[in-house]
Predicted model as a PDB file, atoms N, CA, C, CB and O in Angstrom, pLDDT in the B-factor column:
MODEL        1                                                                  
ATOM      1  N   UNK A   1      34.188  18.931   2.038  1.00 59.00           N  
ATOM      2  CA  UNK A   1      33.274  17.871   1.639  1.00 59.00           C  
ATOM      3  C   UNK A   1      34.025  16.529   1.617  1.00 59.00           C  
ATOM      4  CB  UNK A   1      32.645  18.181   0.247  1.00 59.00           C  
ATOM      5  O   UNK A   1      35.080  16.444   0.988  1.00 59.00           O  
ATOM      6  N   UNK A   2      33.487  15.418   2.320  1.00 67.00           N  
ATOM      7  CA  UNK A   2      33.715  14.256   2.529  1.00 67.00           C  
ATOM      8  C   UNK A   2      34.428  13.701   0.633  1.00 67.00           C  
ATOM      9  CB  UNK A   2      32.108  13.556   3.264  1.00 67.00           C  
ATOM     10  O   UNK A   2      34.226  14.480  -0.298  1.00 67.00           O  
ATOM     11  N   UNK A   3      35.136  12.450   0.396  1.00 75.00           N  
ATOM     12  CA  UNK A   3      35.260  12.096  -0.548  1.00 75.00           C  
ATOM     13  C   UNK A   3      34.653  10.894  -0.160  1.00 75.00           C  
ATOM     14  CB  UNK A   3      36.400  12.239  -1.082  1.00 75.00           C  
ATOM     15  O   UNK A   3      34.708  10.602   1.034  1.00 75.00           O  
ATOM     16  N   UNK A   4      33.939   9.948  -1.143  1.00 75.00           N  
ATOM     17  CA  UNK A   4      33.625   8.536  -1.142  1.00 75.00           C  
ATOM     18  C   UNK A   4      34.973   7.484  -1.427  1.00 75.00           C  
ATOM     19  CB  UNK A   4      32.484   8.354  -2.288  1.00 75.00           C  
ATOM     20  O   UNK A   4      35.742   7.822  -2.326  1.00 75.00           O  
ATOM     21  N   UNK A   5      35.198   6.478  -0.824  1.00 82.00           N  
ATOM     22  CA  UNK A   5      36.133   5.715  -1.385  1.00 82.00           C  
ATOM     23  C   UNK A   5      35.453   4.545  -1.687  1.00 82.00           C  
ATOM     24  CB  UNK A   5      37.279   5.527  -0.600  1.00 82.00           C  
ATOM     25  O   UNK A   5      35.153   3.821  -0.737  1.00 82.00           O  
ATOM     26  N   UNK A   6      35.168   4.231  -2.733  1.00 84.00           N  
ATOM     27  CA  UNK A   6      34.269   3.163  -3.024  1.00 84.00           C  
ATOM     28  C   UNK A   6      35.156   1.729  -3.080  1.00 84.00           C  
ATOM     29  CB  UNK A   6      33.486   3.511  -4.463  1.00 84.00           C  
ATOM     30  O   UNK A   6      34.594   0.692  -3.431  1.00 84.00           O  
ATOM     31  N   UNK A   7      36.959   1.750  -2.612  1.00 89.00           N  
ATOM     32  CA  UNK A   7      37.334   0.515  -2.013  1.00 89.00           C  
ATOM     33  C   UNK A   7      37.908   0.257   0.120  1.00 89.00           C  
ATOM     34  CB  UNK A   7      38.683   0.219  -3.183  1.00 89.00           C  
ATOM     35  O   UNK A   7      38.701  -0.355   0.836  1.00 89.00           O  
ATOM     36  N   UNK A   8      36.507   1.488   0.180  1.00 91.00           N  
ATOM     37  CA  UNK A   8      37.542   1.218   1.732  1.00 91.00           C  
ATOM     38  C   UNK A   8      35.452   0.352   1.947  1.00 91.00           C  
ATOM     39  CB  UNK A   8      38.510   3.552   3.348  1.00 91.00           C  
ATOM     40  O   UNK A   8      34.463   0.189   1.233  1.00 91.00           O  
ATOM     41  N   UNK A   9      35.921   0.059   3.504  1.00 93.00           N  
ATOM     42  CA  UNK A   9      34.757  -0.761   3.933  1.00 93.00           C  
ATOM     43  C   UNK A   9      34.308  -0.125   4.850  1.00 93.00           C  
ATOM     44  CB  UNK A   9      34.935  -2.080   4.326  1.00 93.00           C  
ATOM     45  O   UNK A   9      34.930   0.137   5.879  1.00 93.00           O  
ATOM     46  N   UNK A  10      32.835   0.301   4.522  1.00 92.00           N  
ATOM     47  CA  UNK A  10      31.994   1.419   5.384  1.00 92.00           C  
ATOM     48  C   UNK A  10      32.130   1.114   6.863  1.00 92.00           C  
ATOM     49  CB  UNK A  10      30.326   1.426   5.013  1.00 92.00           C  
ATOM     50  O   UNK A  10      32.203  -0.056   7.239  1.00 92.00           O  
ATOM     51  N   UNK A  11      32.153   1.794   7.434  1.00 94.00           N  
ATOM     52  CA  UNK A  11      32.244   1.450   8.837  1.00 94.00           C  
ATOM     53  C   UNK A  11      31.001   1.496   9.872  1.00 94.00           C  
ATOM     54  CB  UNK A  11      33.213   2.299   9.322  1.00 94.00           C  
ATOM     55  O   UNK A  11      30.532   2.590  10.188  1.00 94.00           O  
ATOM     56  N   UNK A  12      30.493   0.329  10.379  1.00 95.00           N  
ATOM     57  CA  UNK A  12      29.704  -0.431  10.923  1.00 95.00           C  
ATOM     58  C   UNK A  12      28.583   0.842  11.678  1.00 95.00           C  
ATOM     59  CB  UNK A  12      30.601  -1.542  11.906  1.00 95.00           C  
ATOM     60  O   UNK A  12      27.471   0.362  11.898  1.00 95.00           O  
ATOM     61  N   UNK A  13      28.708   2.207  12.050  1.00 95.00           N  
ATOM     62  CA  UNK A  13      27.852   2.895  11.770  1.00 95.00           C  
ATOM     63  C   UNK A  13      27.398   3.319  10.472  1.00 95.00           C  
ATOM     64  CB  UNK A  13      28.063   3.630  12.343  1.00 95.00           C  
ATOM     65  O   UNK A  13      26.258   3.772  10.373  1.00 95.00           O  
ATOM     66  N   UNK A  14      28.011   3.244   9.643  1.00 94.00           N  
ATOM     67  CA  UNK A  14      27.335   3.968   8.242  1.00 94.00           C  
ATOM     68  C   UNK A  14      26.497   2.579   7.499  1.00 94.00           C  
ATOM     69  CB  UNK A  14      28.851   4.739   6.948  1.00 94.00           C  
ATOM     70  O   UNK A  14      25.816   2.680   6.479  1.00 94.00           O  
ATOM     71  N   UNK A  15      26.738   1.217   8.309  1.00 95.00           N  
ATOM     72  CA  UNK A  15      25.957   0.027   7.705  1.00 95.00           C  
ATOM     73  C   UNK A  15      24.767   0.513   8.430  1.00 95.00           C  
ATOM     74  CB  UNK A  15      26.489  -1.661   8.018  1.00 95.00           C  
ATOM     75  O   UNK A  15      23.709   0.506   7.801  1.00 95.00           O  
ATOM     76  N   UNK A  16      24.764   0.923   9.619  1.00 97.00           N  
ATOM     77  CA  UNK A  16      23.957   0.608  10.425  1.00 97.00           C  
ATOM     78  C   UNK A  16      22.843   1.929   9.439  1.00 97.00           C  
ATOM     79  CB  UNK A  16      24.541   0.702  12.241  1.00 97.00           C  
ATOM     80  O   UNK A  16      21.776   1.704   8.867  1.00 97.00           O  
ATOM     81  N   UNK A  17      23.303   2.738   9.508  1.00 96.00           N  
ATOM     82  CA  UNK A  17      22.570   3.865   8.672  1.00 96.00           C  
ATOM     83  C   UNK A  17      21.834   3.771   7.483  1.00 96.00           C  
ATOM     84  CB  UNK A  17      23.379   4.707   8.316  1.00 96.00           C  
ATOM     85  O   UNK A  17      20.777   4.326   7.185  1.00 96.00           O  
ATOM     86  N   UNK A  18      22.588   2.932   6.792  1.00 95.00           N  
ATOM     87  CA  UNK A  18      22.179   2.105   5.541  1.00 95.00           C  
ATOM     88  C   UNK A  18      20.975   1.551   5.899  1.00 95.00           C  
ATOM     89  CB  UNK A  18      23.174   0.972   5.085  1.00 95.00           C  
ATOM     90  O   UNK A  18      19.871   1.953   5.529  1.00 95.00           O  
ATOM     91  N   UNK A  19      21.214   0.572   6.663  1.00 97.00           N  
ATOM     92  CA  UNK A  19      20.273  -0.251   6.893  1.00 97.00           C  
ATOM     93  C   UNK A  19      18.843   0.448   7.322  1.00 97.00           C  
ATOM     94  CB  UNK A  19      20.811  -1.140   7.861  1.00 97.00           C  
ATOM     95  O   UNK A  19      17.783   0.085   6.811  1.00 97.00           O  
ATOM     96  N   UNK A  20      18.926   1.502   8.329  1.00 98.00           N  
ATOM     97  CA  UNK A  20      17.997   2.120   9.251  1.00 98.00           C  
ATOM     98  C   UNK A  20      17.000   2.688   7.819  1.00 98.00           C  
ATOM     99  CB  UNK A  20      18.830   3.474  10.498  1.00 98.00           C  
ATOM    100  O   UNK A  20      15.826   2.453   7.533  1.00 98.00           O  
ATOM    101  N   UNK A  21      17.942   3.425   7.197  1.00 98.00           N  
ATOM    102  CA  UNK A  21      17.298   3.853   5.848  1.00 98.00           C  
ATOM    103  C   UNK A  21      16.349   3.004   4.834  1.00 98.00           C  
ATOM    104  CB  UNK A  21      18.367   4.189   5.075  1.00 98.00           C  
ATOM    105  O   UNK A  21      15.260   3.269   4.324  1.00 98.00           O  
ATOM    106  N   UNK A  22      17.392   1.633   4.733  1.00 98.00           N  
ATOM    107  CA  UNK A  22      16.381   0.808   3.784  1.00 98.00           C  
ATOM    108  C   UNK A  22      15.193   0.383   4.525  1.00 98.00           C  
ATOM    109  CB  UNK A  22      17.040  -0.523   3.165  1.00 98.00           C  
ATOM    110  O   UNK A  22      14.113   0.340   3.937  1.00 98.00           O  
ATOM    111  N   UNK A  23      15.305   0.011   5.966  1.00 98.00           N  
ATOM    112  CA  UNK A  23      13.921  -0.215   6.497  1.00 98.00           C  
ATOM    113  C   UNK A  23      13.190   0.683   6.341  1.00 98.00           C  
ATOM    114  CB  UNK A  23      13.788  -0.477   7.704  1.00 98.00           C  
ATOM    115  O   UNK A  23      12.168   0.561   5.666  1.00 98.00           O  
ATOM    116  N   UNK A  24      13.528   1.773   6.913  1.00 98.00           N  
ATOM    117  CA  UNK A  24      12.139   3.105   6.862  1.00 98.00           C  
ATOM    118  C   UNK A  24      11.584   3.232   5.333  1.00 98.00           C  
ATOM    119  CB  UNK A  24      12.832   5.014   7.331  1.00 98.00           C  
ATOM    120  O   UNK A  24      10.424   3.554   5.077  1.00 98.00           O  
ATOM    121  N   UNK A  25      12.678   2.903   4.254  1.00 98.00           N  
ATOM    122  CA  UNK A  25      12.102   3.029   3.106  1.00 98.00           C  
ATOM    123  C   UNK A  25      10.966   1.865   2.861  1.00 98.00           C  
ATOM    124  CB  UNK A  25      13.186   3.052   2.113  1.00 98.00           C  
ATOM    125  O   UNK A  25       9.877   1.934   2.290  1.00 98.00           O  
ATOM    126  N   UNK A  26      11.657   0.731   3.533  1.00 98.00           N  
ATOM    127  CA  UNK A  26      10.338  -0.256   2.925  1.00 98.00           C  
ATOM    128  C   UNK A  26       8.973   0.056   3.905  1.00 98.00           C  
ATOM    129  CB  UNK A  26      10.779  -2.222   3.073  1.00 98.00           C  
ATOM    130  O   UNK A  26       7.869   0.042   3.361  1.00 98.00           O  
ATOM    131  N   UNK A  27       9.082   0.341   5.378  1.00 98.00           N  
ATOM    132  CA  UNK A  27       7.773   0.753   5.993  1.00 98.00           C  
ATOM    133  C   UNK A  27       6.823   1.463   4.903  1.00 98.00           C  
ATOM    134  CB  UNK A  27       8.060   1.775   7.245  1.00 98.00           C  
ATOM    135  O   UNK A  27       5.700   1.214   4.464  1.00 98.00           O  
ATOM    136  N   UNK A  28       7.661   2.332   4.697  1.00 98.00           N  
ATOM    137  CA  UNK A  28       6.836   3.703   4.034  1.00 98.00           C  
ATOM    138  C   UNK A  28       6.037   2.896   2.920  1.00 98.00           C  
ATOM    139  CB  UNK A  28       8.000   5.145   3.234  1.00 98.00           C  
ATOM    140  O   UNK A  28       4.831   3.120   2.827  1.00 98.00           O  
ATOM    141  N   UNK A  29       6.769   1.756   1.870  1.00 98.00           N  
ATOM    142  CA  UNK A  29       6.632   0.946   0.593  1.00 98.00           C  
ATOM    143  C   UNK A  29       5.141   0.055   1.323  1.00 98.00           C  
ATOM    144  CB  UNK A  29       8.367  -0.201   0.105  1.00 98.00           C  
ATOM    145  O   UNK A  29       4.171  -0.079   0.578  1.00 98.00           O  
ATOM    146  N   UNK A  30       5.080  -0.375   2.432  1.00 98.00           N  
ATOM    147  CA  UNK A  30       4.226  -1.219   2.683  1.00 98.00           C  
ATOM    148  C   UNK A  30       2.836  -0.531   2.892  1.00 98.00           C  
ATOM    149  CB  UNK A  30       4.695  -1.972   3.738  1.00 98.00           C  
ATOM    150  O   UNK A  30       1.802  -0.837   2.297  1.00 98.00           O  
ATOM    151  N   UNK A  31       3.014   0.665   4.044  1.00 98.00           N  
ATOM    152  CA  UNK A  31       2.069   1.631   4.510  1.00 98.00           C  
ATOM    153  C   UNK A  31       1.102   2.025   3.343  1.00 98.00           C  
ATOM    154  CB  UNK A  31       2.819   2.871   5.078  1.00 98.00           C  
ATOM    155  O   UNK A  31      -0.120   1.910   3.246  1.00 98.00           O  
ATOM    156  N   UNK A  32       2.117   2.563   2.428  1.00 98.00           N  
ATOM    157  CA  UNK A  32       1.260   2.906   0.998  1.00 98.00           C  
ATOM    158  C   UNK A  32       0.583   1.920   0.495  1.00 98.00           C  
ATOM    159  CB  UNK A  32       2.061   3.319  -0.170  1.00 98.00           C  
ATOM    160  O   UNK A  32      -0.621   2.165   0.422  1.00 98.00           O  
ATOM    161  N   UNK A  33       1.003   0.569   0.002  1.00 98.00           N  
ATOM    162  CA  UNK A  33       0.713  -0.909  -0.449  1.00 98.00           C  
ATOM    163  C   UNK A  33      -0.687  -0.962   0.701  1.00 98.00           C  
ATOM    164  CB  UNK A  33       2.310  -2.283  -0.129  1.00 98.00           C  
ATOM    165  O   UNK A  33      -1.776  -0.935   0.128  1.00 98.00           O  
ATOM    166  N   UNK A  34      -0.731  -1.029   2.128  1.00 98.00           N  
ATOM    167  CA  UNK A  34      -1.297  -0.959   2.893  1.00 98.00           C  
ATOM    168  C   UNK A  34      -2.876  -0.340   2.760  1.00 98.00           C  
ATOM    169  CB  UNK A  34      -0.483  -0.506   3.539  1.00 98.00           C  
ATOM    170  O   UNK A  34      -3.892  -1.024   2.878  1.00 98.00           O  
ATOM    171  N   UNK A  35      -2.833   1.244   2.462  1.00 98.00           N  
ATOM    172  CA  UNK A  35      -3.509   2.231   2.144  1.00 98.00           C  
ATOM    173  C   UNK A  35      -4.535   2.042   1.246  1.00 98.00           C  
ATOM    174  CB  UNK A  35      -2.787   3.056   1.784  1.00 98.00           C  
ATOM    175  O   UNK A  35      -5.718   2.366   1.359  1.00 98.00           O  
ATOM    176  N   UNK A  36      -3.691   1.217  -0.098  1.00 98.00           N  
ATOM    177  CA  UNK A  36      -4.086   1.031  -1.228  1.00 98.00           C  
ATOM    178  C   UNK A  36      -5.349  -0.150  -0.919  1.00 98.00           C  
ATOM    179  CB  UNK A  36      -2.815   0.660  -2.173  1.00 98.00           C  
ATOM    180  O   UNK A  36      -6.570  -0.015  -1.004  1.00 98.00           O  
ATOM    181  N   UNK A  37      -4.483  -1.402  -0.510  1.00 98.00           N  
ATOM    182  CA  UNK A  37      -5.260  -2.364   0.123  1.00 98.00           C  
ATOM    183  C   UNK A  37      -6.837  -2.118   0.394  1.00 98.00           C  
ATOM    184  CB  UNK A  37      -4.605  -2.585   1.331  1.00 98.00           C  
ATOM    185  O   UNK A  37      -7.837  -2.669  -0.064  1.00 98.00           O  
ATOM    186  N   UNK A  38      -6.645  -1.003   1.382  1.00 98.00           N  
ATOM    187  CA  UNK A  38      -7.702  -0.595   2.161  1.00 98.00           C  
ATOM    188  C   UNK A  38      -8.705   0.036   1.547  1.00 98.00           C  
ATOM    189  CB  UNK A  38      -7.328   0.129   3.086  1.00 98.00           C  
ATOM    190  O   UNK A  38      -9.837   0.078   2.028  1.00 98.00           O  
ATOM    191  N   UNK A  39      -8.336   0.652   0.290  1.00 98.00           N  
ATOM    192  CA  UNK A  39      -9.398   1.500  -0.615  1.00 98.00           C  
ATOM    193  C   UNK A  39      -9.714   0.903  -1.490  1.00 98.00           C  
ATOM    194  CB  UNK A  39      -9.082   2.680  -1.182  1.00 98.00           C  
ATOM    195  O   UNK A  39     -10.544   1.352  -2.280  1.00 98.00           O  
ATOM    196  N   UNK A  40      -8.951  -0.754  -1.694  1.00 98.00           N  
ATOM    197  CA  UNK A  40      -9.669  -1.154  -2.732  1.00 98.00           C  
ATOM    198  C   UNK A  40     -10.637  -2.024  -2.237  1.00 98.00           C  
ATOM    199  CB  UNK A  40      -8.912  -1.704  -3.728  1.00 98.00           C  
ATOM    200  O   UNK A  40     -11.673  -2.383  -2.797  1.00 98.00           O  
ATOM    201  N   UNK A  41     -10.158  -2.372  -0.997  1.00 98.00           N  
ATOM    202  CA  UNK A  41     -11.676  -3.637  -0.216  1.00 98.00           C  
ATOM    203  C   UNK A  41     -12.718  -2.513   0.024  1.00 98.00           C  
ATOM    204  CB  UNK A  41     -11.286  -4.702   1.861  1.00 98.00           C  
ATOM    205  O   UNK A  41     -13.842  -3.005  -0.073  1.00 98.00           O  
ATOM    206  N   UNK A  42     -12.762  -1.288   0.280  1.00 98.00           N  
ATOM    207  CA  UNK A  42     -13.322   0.018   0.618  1.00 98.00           C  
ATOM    208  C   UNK A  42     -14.541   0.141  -0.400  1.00 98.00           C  
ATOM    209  CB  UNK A  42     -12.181   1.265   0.474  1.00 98.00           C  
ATOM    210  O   UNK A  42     -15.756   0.237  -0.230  1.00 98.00           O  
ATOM    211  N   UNK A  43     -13.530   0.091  -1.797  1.00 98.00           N  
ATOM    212  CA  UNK A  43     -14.571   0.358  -3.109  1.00 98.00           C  
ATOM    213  C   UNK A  43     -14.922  -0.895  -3.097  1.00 98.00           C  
ATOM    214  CB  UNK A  43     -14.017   0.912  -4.675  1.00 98.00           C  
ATOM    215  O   UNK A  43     -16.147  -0.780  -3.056  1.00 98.00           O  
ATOM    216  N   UNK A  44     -14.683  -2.127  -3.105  1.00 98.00           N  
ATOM    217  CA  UNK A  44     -15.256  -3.389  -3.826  1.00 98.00           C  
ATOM    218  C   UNK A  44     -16.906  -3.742  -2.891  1.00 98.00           C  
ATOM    219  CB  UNK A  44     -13.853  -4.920  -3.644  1.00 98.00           C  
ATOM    220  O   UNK A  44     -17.956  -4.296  -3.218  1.00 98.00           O  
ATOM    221  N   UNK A  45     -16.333  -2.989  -1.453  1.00 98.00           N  
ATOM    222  CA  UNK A  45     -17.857  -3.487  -0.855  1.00 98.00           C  
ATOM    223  C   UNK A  45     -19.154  -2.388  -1.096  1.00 98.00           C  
ATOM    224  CB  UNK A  45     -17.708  -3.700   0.967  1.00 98.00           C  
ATOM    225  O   UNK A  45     -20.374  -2.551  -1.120  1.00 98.00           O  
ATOM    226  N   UNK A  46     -18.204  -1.091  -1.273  1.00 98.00           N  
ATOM    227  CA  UNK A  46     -19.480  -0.160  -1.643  1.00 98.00           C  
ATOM    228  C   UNK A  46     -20.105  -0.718  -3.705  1.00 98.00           C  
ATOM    229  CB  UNK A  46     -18.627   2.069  -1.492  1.00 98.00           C  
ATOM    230  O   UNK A  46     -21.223  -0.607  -4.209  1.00 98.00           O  
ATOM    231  N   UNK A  47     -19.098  -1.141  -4.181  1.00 98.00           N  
ATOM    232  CA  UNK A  47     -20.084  -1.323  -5.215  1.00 98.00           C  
ATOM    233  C   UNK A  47     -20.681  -2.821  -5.281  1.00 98.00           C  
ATOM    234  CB  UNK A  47     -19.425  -0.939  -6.563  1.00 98.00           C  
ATOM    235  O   UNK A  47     -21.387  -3.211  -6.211  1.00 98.00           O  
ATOM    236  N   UNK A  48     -20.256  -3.718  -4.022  1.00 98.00           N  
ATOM    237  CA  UNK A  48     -21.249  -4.968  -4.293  1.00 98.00           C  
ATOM    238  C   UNK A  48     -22.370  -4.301  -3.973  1.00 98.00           C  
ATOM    239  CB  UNK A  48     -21.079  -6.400  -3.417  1.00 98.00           C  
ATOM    240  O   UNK A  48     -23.315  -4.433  -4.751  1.00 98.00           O  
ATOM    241  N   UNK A  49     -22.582  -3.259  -2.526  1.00 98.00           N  
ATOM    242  CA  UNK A  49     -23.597  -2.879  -1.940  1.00 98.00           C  
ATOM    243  C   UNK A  49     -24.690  -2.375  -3.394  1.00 98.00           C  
ATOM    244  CB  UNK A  49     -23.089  -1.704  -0.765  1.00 98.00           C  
ATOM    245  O   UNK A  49     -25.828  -2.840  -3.450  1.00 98.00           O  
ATOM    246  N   UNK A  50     -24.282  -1.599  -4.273  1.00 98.00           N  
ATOM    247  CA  UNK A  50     -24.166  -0.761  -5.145  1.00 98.00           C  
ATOM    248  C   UNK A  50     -25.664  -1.843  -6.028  1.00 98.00           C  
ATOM    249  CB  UNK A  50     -22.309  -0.522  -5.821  1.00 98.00           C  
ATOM    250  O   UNK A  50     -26.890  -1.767  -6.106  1.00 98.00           O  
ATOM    251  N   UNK A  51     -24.535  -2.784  -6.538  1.00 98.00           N  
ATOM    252  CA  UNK A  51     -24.795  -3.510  -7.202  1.00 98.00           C  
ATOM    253  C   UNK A  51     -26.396  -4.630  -6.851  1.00 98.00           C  
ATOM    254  CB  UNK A  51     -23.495  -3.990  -7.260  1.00 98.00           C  
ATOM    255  O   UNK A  51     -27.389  -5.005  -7.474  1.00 98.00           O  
ATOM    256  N   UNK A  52     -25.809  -4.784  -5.498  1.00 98.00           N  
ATOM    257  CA  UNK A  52     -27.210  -5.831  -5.343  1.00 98.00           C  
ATOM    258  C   UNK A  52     -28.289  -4.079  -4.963  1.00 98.00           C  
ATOM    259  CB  UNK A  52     -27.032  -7.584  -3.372  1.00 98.00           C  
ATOM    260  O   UNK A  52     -29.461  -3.888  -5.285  1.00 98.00           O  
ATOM    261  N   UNK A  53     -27.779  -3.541  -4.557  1.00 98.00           N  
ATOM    262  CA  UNK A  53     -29.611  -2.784  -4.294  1.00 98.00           C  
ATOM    263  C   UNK A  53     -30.021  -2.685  -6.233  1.00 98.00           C  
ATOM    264  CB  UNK A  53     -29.560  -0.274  -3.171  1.00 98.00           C  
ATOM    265  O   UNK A  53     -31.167  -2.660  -6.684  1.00 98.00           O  
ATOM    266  N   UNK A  54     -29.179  -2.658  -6.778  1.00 98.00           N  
ATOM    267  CA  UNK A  54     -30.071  -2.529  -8.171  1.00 98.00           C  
ATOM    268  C   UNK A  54     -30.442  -3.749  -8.460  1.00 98.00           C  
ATOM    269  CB  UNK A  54     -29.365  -1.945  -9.469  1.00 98.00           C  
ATOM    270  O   UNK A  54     -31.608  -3.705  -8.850  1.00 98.00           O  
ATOM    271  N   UNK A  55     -29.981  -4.956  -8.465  1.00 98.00           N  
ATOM    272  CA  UNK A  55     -30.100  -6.097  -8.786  1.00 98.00           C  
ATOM    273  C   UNK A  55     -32.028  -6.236  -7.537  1.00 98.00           C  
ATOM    274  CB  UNK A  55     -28.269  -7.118  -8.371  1.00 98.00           C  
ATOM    275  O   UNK A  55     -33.127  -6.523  -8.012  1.00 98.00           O  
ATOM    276  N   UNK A  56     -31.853  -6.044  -6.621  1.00 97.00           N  
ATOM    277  CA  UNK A  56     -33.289  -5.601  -6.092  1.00 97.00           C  
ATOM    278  C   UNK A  56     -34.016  -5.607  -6.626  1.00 97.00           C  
ATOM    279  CB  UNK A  56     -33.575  -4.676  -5.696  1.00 97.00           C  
ATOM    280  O   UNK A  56     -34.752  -6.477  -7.093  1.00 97.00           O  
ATOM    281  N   UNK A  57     -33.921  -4.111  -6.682  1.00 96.00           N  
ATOM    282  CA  UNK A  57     -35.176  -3.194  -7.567  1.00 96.00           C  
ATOM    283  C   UNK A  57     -35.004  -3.730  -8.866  1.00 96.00           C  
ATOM    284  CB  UNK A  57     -35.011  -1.345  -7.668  1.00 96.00           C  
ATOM    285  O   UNK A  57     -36.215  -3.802  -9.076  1.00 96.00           O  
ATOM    286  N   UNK A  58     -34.589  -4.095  -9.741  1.00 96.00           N  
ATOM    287  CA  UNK A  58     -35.300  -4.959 -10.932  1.00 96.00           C  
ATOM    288  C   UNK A  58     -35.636  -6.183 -10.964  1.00 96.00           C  
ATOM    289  CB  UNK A  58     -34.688  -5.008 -11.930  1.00 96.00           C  
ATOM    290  O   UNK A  58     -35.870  -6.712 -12.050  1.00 96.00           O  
ATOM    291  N   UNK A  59     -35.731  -6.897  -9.766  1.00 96.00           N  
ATOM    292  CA  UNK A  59     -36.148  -8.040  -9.478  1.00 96.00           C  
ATOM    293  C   UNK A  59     -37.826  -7.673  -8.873  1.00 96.00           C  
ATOM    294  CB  UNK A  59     -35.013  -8.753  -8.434  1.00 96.00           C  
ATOM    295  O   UNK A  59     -38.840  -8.205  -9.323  1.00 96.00           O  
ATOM    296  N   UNK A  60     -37.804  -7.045  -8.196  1.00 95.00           N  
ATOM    297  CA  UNK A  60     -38.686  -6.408  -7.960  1.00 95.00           C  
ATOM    298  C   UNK A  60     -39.864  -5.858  -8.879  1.00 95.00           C  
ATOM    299  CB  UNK A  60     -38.134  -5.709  -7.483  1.00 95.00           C  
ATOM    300  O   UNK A  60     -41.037  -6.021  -8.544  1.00 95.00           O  
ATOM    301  N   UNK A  61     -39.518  -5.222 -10.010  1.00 94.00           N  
ATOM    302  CA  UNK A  61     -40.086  -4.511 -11.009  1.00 94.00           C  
ATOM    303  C   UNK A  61     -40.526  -5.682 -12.008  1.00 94.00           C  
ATOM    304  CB  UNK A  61     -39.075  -3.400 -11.605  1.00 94.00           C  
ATOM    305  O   UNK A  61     -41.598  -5.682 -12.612  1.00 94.00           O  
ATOM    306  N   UNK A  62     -39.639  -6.586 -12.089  1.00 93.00           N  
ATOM    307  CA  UNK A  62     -39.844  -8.002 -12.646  1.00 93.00           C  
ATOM    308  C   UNK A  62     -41.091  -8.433 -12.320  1.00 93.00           C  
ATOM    309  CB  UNK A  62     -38.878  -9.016 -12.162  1.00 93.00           C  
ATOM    310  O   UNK A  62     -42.035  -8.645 -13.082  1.00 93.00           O  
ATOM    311  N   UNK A  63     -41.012  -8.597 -10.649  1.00 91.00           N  
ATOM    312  CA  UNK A  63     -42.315  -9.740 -10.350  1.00 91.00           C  
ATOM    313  C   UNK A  63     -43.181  -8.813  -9.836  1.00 91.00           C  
ATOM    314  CB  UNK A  63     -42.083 -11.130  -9.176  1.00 91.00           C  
ATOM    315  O   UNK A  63     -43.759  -9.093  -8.785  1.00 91.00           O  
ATOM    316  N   UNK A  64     -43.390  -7.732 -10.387  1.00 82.00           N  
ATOM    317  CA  UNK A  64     -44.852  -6.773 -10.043  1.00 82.00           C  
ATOM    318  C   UNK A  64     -45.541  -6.931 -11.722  1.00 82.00           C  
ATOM    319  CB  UNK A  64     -44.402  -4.574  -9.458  1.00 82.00           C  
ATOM    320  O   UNK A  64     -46.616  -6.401 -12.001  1.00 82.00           O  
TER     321      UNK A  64                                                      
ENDMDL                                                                          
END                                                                             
């Protein structure tokens, strides 16, 4: 098993690895953020929809 030397200086593949890693981690961070996005404009239009058909029908019931 490898030892860490936490004073030598990683060598320019293991940055590169680093790096490859923190990107894929933030994709993944956005995708989800993304997802979320999407289900909340998702719900907000099904309950305006929601909302005005009732707002309707008691407008309706009003002026009968």
């Amino acid at each position: 098993m490898k030892r860490l030397n936490p004073f030598r200086k990683p060598s320019p593949e293991e940055l590169m690895a680093w790096e490859l890693d923190n990107a894929r981690r933030g994709l993944l961070e956005a995708q989800s953020a993304r997802d979320y996005a999407n289900a909340m404009v998702l719900y907000h239009e099904t309950r305006i929809d929601r909302l005005r058909s009732q707002m309707e029908l008691v407008m309706q019931q009003e002026a009968a």
